[in-house]
N, C-alpha and C positions, 0 to 999 in steps of 0.2 A: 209563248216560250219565255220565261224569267229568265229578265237578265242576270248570272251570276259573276258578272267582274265585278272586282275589288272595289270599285267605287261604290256599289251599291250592295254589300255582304252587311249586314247587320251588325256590328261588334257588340258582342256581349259589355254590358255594362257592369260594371265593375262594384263591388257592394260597397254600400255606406259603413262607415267607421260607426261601431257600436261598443261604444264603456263595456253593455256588461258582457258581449265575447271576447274582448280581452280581458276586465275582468276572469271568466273563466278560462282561457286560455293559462292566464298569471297562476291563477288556482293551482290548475293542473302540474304543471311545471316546479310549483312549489313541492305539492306534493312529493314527485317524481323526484326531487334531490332528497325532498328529508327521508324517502324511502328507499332509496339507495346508500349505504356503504360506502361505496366507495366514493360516492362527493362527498360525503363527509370527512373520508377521511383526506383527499385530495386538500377540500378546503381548510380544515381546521387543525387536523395532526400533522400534515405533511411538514406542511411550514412550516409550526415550531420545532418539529424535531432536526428539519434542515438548519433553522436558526442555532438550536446549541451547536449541532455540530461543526458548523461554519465559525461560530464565537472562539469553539475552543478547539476543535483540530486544523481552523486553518490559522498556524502560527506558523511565523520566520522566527519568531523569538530564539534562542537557547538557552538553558539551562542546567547547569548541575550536568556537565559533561562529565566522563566518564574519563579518567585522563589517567597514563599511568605516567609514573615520578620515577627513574631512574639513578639514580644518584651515586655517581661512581667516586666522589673524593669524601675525607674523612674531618676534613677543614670545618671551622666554626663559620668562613662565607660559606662555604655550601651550603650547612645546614640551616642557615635563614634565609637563603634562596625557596631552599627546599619549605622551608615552615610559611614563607611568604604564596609559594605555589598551593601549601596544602590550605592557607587560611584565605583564599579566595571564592568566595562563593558563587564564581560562574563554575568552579573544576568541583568534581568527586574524585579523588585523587587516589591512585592506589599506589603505594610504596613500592618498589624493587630497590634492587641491588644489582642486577645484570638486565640488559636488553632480552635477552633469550625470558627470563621471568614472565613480562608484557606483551613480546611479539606474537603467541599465540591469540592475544586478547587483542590485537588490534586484527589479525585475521580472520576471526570467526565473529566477530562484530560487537566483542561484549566489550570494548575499551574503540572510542574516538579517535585518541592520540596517543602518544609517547612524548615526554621531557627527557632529555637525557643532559645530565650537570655533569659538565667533565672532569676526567681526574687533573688530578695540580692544578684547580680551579686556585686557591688561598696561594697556592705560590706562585701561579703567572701572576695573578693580581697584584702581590707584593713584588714583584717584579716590573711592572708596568708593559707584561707580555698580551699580547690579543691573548682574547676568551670566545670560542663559539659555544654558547649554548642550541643544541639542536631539538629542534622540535617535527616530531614525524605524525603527519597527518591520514584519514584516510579520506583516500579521493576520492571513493564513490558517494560522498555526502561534500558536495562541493563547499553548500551553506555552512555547512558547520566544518568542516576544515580552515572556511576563510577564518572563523570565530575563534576558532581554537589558535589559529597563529595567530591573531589579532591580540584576542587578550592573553596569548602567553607574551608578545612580545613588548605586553603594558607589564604586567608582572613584573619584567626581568629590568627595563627599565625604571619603571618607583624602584625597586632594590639598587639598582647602578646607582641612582641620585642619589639616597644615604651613605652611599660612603664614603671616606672620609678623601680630603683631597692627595692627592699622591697613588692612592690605591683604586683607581679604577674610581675616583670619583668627581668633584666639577672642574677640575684644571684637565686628566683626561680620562675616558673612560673607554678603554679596549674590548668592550664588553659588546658581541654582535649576536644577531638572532638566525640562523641558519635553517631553513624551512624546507621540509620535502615532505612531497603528497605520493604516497603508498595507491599502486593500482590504477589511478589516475592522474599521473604525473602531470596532465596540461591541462589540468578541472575543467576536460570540456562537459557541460553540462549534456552532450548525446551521448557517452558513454554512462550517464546517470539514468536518465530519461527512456535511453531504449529497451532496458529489463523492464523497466518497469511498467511502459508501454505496451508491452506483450502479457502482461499478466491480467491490464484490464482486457487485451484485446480476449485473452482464452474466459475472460468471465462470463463476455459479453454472448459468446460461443456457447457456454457450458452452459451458464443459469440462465440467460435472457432467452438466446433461443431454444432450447428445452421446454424453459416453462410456456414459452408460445405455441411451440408446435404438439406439446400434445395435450393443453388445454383446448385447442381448436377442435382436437379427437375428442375430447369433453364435449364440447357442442353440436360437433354432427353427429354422436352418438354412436360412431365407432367403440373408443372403450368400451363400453358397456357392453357391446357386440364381444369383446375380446374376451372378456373377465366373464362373460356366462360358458364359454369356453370350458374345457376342464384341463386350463391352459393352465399349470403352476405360478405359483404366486414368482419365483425364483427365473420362471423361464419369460416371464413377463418382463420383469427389471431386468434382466439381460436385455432382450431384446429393444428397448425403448433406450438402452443407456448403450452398447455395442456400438451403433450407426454414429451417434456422437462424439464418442469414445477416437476412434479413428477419425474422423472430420476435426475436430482438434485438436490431433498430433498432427495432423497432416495442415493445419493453419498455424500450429507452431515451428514447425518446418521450414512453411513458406516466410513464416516470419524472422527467422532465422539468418534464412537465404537475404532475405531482400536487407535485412538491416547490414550484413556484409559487406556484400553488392552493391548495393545501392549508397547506404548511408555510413557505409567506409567503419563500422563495430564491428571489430572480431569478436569469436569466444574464447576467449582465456581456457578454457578447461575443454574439454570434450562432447563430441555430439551426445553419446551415450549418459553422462551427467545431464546434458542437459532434456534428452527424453524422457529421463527417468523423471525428471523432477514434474516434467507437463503431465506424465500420466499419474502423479501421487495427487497433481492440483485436479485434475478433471474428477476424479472420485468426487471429493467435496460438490464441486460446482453441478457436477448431470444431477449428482442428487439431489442438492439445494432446487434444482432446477424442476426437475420432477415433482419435489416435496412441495413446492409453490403451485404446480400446475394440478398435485391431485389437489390439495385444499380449497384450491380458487376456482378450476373448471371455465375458469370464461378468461376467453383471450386480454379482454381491456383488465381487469384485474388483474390477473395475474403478470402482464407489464410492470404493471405497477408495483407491485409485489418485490418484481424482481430488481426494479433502480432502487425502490427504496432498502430493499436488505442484501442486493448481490451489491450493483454498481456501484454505489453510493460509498457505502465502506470499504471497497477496493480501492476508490480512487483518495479516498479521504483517510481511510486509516489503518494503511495498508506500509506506510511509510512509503508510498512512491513520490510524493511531490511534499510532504509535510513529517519530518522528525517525529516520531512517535514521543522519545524523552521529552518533548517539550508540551505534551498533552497532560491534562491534569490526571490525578491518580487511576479514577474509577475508568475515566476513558482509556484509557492504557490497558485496565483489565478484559476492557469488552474487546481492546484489536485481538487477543490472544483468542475469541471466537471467531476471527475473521480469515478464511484461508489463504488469501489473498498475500497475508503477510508475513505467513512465509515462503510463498512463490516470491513474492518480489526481494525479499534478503535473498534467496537464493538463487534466482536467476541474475543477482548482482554481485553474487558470490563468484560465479560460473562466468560472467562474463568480462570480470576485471581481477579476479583473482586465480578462477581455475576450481579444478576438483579437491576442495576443501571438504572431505567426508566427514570432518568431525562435526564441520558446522551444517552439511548438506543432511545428514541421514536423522537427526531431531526435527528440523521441519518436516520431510518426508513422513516420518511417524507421526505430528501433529498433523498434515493435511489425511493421512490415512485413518485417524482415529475422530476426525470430524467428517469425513465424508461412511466411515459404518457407524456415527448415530443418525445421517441422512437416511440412509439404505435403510435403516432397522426400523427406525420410522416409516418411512412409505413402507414394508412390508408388513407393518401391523397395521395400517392405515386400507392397504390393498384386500389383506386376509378379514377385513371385517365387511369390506364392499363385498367379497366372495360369498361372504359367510353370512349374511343379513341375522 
């Protein structure tokens, strides 16, 4: 009888190290990337296109603010107040005459701030009477609110020092800066943060897992199963986008909830504002999300697919964390295909402002009119799979 304890079991010897199989091993594996796609593009595209967008969307910079000028007295100081505000080249400056003129534009987002030059400015001055000039900001961009009070209140100051002494100039100058933040009165950075945070959360919903789960039906050969079907091309994109469709509202919901609850942000405006706005962004996103998954079919691509053209530009150029005005031109033009951006102006609309329909129902139409060239695509793309 053979002994078989451990002491006496034979261990397999281990093979000698041979150049040329790893040699061919190295072979192969070369191979294997330069035949693959998507290590190529992982290694050689990914990164530079992450590199511009990092150079130039991630800026604190500001520029060429969008400011409006108010100017209520008729006095020769006001008007070189006024000319000193308009020849500053951090502002864009738009001119009024009344507050009502510009309050619209700082509401709907197309104006930063408000100057407001008060009246009997020339005769408190010749008076040696205090002067507020008031400057209104908006909170929901905390960065550039502080920027906007900052260099109004260099502006008003270079002007004080020119003047001459007696009138508000170096013996005394009554001339003070009066600063209020619009919507976010106490610039807490979670009242900026949390719209904006739910817009990547429903991307991540909409395009990332779409495009994962029904690439995976791409590989087990499910679809293929579906589409021999004489399933309609219409009853298909229902189906595939329906189950999503409600899975995030119902994460926009809970998101909702919990930012309340939990992290102490109301909503300024309405639940029904703000539903309506999650179900115009998911059109875009289940599509984007689908349209990634029929073209790619394999789960690891189409991840990818989906950070580098869903996530990526949501969280980069979406204006949730970086100033769109402070991107260079052409990049400015590419956020206007991103849908991202305008969920996040409008769920930052809704949540520190309220139900602003003037500014709410154009985004709505820009997210609905990029989510049917999604749809229209995958339906021509699905009807030629049908149709071989």
């Amino acid at each position: 009888m053979s002994d078989t304890s451990p002491q006496h079991r034979r261990r397999p010897r281990s093979p000698r190290f041979d150049p040329r199989r790893l040699a061919g091993l190295l072979r192969k594996e070369s191979l294997q990337i330069v035949r693959d796609p998507s290590a190529i593009l992982i290694a050689f595209v990914l990164p530079v296109v992450l590199l511009f967008l990092f150079t130039f969307a991630v800026s604190l910079d500001v520029s060429r603010v969008r400011l409006g000028l108010v100017v209520e007295d008729d006095g020769p100081q006001a008007a070189e107040l006024a000319a000193a505000f308009a020849g500053n080249r951090y502002f864009d400056v738009r001119p009024a005459r009344h507050r009502r003129e510009v309050e619209d534009g700082l509401t709907d987002g197309s104006l930063r701030g408000m100057v407001v030059i008060p009246q009997e400015l020339d005769r408190r001055l010749a008076s040696g009477l205090p002067v507020q000039v008031q400057v209104v900001t908006d909170g929901s961009q905390p960065n550039t609110a502080n920027f906007v009070n900052g260099y109004a209140g260099g502006v008003v100051a270079n002007w004080a020092a020119g003047l001459p002494a007696g009138r508000g100039g170096a013996a005394f100058r009554p001339i003070t800066l009066r600063p209020r933040y619009w919507y976010n009165p106490e610039i807490e950075s979670r009242r900026f943060l949390v719209p904006g945070a739910i817009a990547i959360v429903m991307t991540m919903i909409g395009t990332l897992l779409t495009a994962l789960v029904v690439a995976r039906e791409w590989e087990r050969g499910t679809m293929e199963a579906v589409l021999s079907t004489p399933t309609g091309v219409a009853e298909i994109l229902v189906g595939k986008i329906a189950p999503y469709f409600v899975l995030g509202l119902l994460a926009t919901l809970g998101c909702a909830v919990a930012s309340e609850t939990l992290l102490g942000v109301p909503i300024a405006g309405s639940w029904l504002a703000l539903m309506s706005l999650a179900s115009a962004f998911l059109v875009p996103a289940l599509g984007q999300g689908l349209l990634i998954s029929t073209l790619a079919r394999n789960q690891f691509v189409a991840s990818q697919i989906a950070i580098f053209t869903g996530f990526l530009p949501s969280l980069l150029l979406s204006g949730f964390l970086f100033e769109i005005d402070s991107m260079p031109i052409w990049l400015r033009a590419l956020t206007h295909v991103v849908p991202a951006r305008y969920f996040v102006s409008s769920l930052q609309t809704v949540y520190l402002a309220g139900d602003v329909w003037g500014a709410l129902l154009p985004n709505i139409g820009a997210m609905l009119a990029l989510g049917g060239v999604f749809l229209a695509v995958i339906a021509a793309k699905t009807r030629k799979t049908l149709e071989p």
